[in-house]
C-alpha positions as CSV (number, residue, x, y, z in Angstrom):
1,X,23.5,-82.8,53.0
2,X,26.6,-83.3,50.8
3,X,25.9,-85.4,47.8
4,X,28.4,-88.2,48.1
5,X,27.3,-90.8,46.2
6,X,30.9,-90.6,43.6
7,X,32.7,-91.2,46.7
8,X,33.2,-94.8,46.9
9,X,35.0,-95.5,50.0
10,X,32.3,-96.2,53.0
11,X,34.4,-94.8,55.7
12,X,35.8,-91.6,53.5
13,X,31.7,-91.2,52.7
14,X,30.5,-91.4,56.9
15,X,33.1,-88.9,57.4
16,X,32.0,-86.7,55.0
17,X,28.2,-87.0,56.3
18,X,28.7,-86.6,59.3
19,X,30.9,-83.1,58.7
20,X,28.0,-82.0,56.6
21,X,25.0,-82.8,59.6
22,X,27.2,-80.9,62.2
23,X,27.6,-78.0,59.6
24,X,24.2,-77.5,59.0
25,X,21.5,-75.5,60.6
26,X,19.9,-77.0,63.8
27,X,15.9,-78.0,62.7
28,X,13.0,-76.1,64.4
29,X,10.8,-77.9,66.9
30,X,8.3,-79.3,65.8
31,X,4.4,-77.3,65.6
32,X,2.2,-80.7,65.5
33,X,2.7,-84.2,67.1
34,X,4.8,-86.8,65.5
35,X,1.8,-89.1,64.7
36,X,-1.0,-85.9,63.8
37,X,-0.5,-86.8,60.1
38,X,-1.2,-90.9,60.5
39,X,-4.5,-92.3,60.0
40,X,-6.9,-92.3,63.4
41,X,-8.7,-96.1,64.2
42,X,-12.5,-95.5,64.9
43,X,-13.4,-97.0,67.8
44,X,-15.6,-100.2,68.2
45,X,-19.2,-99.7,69.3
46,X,-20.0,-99.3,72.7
47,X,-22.3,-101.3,74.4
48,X,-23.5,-105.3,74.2
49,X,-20.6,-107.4,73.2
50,X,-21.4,-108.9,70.1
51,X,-20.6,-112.4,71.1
């Protein structure tokens, strides 16, 4: 991505942005699931409700 943080103008800076995403190299699929890295819930106990 182009560093355009001395460009002041917010249009001029989208434009530039968005030249620089179409420019560069299309990301390769991904290997894992989106969620794989987050934190898995155990699940409650089985059996007799405790209430």
């Amino acid at each position: 991505m182009a560093n355009t943080t001395a460009i002041t103008d917010k249009i001029e800076r989208k434009k530039i942005k968005r030249a620089a995403r179409k420019k560069a190299a299309p990301k390769a699929p991904r290997t894992g699931a989106r969620g794989a890295n987050k934190a898995k819930l155990k699940k409650a106990a089985r059996g007799q409700s405790k209430r």
